[in-house]
PyMOL Python script that loads the backbone (N, CA, C, O; Angstrom):
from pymol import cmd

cmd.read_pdbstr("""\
ATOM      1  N   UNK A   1     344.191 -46.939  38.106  1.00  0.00           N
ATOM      2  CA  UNK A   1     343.567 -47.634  37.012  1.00  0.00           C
ATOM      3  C   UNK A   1     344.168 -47.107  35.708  1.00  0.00           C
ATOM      4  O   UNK A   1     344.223 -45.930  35.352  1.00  0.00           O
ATOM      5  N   UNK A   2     344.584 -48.126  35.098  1.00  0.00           N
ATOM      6  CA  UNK A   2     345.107 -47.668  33.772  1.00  0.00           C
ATOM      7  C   UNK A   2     344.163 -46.521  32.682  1.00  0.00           C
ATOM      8  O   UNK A   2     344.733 -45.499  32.300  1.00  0.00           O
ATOM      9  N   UNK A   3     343.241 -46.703  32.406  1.00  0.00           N
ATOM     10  CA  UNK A   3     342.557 -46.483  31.816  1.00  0.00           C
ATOM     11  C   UNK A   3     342.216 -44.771  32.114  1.00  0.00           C
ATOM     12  O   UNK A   3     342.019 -44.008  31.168  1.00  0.00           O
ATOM     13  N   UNK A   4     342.183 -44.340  33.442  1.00  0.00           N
ATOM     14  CA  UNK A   4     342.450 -42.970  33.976  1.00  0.00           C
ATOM     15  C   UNK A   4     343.559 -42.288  33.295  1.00  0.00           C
ATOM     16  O   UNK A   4     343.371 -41.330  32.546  1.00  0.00           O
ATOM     17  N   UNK A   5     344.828 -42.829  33.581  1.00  0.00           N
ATOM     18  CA  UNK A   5     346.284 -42.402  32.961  1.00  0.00           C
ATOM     19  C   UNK A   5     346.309 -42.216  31.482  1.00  0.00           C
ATOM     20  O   UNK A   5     347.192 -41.578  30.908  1.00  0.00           O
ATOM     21  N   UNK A   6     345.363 -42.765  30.920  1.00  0.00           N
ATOM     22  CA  UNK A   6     345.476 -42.958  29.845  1.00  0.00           C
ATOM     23  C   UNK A   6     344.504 -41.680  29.127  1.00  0.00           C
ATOM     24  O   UNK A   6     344.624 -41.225  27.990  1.00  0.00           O
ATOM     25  N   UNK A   7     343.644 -41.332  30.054  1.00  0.00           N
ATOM     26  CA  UNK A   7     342.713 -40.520  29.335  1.00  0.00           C
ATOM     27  C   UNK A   7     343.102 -39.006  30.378  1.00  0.00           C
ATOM     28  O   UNK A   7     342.202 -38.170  30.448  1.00  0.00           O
ATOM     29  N   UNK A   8     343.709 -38.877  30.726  1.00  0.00           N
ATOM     30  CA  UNK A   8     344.846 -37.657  31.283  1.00  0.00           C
ATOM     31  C   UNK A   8     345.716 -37.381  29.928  1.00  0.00           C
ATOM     32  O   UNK A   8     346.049 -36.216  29.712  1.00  0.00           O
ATOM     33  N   UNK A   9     345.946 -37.995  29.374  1.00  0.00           N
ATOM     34  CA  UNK A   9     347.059 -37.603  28.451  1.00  0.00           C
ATOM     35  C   UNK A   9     346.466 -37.287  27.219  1.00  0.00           C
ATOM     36  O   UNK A   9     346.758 -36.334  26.496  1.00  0.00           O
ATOM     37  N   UNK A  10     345.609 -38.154  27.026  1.00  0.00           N
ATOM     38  CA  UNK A  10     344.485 -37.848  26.033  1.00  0.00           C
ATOM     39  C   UNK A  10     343.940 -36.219  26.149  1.00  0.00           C
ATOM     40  O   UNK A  10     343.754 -35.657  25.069  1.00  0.00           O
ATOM     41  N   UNK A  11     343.751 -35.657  27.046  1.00  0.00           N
ATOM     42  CA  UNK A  11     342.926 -34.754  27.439  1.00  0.00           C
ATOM     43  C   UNK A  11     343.685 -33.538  26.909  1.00  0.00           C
ATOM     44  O   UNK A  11     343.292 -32.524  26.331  1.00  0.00           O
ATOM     45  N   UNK A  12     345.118 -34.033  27.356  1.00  0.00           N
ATOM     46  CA  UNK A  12     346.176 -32.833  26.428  1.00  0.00           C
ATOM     47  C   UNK A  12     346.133 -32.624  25.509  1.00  0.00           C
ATOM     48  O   UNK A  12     346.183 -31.441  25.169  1.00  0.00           O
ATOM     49  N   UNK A  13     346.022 -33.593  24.611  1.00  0.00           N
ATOM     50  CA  UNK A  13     345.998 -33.487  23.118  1.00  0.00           C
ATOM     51  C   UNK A  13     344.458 -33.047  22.075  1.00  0.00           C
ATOM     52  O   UNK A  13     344.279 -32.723  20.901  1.00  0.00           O
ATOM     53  N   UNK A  14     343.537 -33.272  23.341  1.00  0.00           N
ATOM     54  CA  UNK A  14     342.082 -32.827  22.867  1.00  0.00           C
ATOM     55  C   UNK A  14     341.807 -33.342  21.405  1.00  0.00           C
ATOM     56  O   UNK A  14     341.678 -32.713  20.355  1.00  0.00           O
ATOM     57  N   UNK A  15     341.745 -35.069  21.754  1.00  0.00           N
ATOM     58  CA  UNK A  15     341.260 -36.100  21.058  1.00  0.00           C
ATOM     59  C   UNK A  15     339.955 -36.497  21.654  1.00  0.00           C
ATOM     60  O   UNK A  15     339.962 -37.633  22.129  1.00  0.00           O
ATOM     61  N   UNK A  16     338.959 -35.911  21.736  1.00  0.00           N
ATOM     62  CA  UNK A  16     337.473 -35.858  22.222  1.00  0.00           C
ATOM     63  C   UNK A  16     337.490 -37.105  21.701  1.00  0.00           C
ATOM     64  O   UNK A  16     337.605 -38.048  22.483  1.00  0.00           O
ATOM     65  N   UNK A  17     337.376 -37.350  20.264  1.00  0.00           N
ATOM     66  CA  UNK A  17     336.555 -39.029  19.793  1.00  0.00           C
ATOM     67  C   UNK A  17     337.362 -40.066  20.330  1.00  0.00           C
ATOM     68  O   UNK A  17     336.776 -41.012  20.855  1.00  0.00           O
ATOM     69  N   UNK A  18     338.665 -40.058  20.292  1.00  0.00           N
ATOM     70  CA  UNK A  18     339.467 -41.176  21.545  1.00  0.00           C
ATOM     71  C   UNK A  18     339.269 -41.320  22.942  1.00  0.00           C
ATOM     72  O   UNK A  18     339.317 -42.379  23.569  1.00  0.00           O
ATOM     73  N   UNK A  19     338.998 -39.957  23.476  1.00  0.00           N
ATOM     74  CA  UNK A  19     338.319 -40.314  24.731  1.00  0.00           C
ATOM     75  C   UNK A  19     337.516 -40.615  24.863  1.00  0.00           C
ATOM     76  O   UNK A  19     337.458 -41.651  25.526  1.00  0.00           O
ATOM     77  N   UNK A  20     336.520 -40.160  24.493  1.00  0.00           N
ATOM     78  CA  UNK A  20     334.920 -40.678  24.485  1.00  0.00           C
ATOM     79  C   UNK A  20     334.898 -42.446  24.326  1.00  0.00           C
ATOM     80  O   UNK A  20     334.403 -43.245  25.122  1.00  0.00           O
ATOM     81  N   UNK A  21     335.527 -42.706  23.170  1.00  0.00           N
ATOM     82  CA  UNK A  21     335.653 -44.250  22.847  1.00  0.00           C
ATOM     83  C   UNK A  21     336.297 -45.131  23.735  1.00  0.00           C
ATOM     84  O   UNK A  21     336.132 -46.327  23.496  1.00  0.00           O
ATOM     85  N   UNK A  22     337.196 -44.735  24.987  1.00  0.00           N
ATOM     86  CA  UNK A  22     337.955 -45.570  25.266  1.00  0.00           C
ATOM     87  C   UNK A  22     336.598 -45.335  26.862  1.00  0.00           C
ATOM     88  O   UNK A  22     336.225 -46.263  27.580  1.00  0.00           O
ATOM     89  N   UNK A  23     336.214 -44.068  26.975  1.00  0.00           N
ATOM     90  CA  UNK A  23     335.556 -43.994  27.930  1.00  0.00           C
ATOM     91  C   UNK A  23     334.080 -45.377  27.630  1.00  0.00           C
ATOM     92  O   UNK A  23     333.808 -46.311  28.385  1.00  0.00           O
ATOM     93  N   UNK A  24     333.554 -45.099  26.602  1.00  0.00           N
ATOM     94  CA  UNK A  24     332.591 -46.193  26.176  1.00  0.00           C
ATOM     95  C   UNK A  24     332.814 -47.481  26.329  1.00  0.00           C
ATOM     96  O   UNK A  24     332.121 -48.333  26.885  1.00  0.00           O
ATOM     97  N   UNK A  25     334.279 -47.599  25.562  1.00  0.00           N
ATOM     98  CA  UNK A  25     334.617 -49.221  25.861  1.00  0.00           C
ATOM     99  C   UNK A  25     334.797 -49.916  27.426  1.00  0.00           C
ATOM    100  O   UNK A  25     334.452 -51.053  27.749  1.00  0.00           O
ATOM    101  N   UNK A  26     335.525 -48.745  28.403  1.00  0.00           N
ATOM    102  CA  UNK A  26     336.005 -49.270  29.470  1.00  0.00           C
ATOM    103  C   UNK A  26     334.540 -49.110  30.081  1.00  0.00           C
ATOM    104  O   UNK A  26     334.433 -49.918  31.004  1.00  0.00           O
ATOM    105  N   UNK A  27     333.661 -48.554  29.953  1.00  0.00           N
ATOM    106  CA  UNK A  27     332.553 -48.589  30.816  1.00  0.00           C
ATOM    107  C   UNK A  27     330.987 -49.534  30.120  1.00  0.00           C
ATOM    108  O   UNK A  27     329.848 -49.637  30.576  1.00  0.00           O
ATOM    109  N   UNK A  28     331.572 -50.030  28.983  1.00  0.00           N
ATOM    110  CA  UNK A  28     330.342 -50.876  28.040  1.00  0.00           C
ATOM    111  C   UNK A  28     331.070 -52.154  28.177  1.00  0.00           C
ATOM    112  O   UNK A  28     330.436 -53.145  27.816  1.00  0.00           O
ATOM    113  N   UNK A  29     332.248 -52.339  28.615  1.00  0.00           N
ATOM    114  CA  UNK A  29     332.742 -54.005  28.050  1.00  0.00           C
ATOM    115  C   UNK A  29     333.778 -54.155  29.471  1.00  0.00           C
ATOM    116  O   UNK A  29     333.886 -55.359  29.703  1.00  0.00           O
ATOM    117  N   UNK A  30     334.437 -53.468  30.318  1.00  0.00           N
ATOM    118  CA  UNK A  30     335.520 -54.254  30.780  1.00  0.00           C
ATOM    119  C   UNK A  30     334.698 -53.655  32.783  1.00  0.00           C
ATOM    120  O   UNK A  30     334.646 -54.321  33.817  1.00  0.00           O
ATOM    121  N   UNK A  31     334.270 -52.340  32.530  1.00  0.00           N
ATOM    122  CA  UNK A  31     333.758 -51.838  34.618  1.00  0.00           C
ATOM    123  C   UNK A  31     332.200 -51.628  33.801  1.00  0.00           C
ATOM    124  O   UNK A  31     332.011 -50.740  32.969  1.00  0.00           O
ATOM    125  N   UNK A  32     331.428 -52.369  34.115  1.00  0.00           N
ATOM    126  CA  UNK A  32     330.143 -52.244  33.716  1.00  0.00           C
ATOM    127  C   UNK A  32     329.394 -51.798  35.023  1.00  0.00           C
ATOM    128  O   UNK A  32     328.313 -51.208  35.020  1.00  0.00           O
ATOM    129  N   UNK A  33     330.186 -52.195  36.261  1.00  0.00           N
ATOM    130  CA  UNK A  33     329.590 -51.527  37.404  1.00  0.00           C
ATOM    131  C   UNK A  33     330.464 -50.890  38.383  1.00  0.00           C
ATOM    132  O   UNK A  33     330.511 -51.240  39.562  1.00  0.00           O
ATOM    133  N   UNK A  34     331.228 -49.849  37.818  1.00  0.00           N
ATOM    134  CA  UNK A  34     332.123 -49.284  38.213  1.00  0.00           C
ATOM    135  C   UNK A  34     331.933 -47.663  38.186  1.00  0.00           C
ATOM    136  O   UNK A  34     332.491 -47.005  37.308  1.00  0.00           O
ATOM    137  N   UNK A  35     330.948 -46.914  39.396  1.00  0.00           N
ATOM    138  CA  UNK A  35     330.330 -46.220  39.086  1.00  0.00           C
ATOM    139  C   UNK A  35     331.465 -44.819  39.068  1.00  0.00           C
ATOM    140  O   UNK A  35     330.946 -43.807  38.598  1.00  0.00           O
ATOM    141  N   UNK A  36     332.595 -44.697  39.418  1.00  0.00           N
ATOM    142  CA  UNK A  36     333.584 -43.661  39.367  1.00  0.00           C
ATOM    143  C   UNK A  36     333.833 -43.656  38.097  1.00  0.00           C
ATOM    144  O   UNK A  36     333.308 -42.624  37.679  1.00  0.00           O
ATOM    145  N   UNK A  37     334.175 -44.036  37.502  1.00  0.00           N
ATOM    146  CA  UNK A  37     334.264 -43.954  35.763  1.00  0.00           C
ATOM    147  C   UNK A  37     333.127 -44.251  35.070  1.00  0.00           C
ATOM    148  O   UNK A  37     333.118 -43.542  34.063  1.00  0.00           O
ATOM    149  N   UNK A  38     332.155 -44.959  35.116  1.00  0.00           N
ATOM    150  CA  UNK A  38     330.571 -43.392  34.482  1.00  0.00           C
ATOM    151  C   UNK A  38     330.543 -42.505  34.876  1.00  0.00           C
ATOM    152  O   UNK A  38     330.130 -41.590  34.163  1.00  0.00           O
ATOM    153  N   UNK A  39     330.994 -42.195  36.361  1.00  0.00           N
ATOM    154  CA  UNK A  39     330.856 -40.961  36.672  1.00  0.00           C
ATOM    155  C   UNK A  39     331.963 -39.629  35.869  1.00  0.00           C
ATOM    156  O   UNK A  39     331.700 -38.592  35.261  1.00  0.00           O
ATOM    157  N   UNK A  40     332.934 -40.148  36.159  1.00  0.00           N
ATOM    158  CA  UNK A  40     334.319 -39.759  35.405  1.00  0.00           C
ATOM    159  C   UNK A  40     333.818 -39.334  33.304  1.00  0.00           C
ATOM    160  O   UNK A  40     334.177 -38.406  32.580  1.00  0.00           O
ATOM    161  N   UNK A  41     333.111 -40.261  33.099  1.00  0.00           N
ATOM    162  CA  UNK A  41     332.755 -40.392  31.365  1.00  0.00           C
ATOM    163  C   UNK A  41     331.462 -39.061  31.777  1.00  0.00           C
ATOM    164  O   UNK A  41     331.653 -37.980  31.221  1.00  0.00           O
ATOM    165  N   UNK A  42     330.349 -39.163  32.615  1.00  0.00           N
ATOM    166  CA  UNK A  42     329.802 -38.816  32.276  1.00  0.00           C
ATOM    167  C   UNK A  42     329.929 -36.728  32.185  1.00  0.00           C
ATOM    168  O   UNK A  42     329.433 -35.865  31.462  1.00  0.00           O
ATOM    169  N   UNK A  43     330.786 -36.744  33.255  1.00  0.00           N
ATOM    170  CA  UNK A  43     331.862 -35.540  33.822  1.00  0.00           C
ATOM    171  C   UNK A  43     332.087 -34.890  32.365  1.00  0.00           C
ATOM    172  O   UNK A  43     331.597 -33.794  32.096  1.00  0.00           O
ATOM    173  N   UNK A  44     332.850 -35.617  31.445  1.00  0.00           N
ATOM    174  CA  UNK A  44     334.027 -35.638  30.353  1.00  0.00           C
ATOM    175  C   UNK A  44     332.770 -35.312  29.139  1.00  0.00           C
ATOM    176  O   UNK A  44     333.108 -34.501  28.276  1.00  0.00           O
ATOM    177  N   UNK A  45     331.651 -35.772  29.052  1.00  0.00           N
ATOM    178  CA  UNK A  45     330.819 -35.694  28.419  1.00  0.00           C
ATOM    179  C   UNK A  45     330.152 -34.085  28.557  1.00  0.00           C
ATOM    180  O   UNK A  45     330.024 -33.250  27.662  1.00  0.00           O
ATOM    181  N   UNK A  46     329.868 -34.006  29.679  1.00  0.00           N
ATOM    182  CA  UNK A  46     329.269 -32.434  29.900  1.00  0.00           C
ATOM    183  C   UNK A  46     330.162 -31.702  29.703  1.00  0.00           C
ATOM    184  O   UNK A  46     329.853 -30.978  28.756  1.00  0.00           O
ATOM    185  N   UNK A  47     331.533 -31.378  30.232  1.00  0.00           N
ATOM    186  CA  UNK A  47     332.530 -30.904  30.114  1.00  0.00           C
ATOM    187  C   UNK A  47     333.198 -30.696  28.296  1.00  0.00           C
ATOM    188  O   UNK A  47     334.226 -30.103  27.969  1.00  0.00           O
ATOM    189  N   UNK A  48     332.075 -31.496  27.276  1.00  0.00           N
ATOM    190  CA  UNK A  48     332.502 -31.269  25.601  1.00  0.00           C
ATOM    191  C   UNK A  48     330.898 -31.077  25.275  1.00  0.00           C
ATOM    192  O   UNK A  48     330.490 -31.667  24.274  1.00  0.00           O
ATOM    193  N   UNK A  49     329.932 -30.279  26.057  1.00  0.00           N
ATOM    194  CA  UNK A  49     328.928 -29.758  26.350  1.00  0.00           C
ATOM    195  C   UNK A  49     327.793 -30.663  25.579  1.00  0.00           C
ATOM    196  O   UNK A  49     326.914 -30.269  24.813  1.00  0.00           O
ATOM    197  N   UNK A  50     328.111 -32.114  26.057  1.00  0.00           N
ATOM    198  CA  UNK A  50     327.241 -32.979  25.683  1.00  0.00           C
ATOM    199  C   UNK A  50     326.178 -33.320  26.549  1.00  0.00           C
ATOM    200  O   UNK A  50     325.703 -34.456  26.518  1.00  0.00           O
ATOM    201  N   UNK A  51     325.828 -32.599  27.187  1.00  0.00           N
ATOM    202  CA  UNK A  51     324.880 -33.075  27.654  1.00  0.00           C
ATOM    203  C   UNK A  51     323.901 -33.846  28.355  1.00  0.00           C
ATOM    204  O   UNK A  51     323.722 -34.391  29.444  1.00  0.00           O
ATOM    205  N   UNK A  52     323.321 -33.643  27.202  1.00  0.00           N
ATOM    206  CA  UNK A  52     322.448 -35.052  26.769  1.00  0.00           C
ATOM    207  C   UNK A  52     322.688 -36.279  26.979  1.00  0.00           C
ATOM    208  O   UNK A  52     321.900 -37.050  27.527  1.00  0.00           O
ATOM    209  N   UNK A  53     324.040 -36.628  26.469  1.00  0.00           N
ATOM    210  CA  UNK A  53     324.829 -37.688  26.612  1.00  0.00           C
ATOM    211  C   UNK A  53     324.915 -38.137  28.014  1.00  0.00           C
ATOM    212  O   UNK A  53     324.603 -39.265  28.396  1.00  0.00           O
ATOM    213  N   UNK A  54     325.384 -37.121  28.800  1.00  0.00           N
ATOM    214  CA  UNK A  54     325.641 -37.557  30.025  1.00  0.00           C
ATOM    215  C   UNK A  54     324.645 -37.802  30.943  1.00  0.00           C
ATOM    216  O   UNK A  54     324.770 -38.597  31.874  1.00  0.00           O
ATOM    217  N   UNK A  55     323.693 -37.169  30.724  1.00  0.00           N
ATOM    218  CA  UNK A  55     322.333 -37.363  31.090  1.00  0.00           C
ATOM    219  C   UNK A  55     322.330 -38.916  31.217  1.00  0.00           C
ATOM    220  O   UNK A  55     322.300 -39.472  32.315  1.00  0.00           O
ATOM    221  N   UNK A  56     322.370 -39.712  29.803  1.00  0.00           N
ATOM    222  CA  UNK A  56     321.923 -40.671  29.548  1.00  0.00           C
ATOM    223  C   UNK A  56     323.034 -41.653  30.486  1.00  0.00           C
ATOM    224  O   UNK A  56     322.640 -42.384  31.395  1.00  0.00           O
ATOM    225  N   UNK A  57     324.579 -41.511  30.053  1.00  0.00           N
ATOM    226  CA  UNK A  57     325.181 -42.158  30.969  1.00  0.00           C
ATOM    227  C   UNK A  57     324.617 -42.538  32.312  1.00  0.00           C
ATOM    228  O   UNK A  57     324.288 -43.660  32.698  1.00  0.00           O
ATOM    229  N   UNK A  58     324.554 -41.028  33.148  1.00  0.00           N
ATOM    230  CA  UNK A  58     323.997 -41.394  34.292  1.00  0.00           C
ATOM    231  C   UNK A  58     322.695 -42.192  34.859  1.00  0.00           C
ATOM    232  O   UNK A  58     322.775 -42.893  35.867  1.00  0.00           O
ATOM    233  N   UNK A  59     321.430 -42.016  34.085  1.00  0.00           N
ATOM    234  CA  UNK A  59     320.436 -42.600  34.120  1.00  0.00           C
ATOM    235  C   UNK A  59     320.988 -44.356  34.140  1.00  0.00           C
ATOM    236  O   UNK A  59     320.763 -45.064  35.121  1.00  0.00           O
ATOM    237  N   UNK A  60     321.733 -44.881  32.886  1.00  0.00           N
ATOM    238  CA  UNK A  60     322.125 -45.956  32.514  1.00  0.00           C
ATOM    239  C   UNK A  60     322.759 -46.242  33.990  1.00  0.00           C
ATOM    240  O   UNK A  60     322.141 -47.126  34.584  1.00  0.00           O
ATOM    241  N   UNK A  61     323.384 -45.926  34.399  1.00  0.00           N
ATOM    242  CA  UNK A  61     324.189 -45.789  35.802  1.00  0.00           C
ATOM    243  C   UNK A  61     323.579 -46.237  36.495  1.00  0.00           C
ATOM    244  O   UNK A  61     323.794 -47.399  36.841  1.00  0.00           O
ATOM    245  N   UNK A  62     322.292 -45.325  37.124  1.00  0.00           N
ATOM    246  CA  UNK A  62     321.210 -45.519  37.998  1.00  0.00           C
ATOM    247  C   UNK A  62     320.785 -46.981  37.895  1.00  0.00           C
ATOM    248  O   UNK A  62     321.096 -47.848  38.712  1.00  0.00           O
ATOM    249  N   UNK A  63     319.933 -47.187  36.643  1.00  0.00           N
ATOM    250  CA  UNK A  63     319.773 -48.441  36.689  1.00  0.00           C
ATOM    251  C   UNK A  63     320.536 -49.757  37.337  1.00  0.00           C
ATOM    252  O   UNK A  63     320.138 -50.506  38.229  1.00  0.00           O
ATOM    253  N   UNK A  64     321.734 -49.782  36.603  1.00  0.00           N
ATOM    254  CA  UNK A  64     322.869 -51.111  36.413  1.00  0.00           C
ATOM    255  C   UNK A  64     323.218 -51.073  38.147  1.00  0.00           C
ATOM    256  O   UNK A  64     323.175 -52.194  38.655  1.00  0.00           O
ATOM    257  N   UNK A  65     323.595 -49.793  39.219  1.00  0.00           N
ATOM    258  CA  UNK A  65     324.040 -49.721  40.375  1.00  0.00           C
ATOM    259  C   UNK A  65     322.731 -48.686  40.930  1.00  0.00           C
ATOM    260  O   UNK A  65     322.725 -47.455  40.899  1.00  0.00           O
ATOM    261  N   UNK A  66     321.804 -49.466  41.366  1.00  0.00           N
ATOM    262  CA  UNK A  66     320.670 -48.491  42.217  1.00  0.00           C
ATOM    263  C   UNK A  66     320.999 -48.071  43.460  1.00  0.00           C
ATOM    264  O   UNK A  66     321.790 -48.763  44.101  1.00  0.00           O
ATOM    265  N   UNK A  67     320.501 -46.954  43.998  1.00  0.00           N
ATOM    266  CA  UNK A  67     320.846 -46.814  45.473  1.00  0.00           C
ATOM    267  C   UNK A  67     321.966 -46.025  46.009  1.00  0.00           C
ATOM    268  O   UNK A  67     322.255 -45.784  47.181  1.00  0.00           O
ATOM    269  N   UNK A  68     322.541 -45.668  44.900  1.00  0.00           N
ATOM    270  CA  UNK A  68     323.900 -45.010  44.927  1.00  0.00           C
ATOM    271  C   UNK A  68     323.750 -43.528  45.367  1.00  0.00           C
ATOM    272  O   UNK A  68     323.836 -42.951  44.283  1.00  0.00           O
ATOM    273  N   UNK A  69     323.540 -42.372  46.506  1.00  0.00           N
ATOM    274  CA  UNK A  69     323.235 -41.155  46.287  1.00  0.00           C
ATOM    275  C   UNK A  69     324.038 -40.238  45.579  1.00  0.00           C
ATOM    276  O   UNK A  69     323.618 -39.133  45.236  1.00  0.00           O
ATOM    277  N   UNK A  70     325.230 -40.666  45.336  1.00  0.00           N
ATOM    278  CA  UNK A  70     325.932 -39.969  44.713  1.00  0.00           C
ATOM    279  C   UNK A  70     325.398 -39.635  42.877  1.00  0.00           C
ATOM    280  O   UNK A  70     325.478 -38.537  42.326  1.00  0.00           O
ATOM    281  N   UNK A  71     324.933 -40.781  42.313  1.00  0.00           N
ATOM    282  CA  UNK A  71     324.386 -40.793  41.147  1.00  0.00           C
ATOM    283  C   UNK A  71     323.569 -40.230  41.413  1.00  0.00           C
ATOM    284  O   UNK A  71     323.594 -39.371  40.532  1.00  0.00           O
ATOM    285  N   UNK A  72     322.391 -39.908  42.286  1.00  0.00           N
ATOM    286  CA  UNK A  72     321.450 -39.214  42.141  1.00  0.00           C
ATOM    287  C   UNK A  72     321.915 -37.470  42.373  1.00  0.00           C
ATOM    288  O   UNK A  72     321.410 -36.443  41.919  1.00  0.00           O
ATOM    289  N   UNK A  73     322.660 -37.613  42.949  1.00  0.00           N
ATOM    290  CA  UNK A  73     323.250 -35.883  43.164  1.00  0.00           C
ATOM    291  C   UNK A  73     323.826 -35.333  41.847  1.00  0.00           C
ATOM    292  O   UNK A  73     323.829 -34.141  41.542  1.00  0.00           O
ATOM    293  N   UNK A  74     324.246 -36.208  41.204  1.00  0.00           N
ATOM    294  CA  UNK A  74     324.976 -35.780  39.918  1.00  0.00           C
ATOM    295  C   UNK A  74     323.699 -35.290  39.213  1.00  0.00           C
ATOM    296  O   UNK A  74     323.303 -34.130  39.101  1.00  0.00           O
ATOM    297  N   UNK A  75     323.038 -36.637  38.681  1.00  0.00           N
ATOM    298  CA  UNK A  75     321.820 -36.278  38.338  1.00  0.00           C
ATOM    299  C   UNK A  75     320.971 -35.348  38.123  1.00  0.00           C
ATOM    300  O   UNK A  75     320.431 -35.185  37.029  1.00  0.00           O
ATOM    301  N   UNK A  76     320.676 -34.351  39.545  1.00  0.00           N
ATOM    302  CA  UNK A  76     320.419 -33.346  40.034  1.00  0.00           C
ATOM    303  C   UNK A  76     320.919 -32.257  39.712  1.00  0.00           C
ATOM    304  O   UNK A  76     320.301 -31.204  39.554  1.00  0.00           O
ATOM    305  N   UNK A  77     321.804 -32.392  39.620  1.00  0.00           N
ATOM    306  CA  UNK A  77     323.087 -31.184  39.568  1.00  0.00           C
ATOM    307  C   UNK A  77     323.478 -30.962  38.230  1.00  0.00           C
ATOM    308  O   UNK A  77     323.979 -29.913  37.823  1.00  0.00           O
ATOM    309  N   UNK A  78     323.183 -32.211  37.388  1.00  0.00           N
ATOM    310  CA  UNK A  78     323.573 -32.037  35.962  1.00  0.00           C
ATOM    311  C   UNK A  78     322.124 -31.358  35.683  1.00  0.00           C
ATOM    312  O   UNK A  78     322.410 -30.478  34.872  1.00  0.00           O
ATOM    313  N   UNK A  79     320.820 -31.291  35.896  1.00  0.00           N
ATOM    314  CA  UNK A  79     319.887 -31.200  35.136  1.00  0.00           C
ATOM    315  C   UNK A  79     319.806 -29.654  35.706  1.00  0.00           C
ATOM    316  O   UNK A  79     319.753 -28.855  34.771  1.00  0.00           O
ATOM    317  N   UNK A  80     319.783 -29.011  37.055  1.00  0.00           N
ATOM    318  CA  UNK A  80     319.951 -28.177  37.185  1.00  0.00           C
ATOM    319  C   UNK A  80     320.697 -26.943  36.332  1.00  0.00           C
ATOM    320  O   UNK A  80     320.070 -25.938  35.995  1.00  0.00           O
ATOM    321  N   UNK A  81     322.265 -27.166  35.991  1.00  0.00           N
ATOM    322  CA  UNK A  81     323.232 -26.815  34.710  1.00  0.00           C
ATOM    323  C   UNK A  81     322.725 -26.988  33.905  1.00  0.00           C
ATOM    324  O   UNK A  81     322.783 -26.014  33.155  1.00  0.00           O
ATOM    325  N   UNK A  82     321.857 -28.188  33.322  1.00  0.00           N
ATOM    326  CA  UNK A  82     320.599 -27.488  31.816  1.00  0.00           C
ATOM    327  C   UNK A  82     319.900 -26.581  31.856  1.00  0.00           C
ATOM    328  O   UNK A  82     319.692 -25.913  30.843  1.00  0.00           O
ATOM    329  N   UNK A  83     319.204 -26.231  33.313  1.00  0.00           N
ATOM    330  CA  UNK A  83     318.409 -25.455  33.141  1.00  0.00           C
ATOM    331  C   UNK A  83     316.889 -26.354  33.463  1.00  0.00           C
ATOM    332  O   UNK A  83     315.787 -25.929  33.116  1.00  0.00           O
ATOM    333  N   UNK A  84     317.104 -27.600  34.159  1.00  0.00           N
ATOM    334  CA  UNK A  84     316.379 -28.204  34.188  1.00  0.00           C
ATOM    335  C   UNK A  84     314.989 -28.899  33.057  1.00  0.00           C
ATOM    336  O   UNK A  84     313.856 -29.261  33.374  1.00  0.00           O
ATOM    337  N   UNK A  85     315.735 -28.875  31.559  1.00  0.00           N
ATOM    338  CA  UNK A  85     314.999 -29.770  30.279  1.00  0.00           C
ATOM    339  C   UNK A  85     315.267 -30.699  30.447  1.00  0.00           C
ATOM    340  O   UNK A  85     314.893 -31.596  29.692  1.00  0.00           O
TER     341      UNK A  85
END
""", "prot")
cmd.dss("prot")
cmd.show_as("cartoon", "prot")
cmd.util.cbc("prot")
cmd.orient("prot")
């Protein structure tokens, strides 16, 4: 997927607000149910110790693709690494 390749290279250059944005766009407008890249955004999000953010990704996730256990393990696993707040 293009959009992977693209945010590999990004990652070198540690353009957080370009990734984040291209991560938003490709997952708000073009894979709206493409749960490897929320998953991938929401990864990229904790990983620039957002959190919160990713929190929310995933929840948003849950909704749009229910049933998924993998979203729920993340889930889990992310709230755990908060500290469970």
């Amino acid at each position: 997927m293009y959009f992977v390749h693209y945010l590999e290279e990004l990652k070198d250059s540690e353009l957080q607000l370009k990734i984040r944005d291209v991560y938003e766009r490709a997952c708000t407008i073009h894979h709206l149910k493409k749960p490897s890249l929320h998953l991938q955004w929401a990864m990229f999000e904790e990983s620039v110790e957002n959190c919160n953010r990713a929190a929310e990704i995933l929840v948003n996730l849950e909704k749009s693709v229910p049933n998924v256990l993998q979203i729920a393990y993340r889930r889990i696993n992310l709230e755990r690494r908060r500290g469970g707040s």
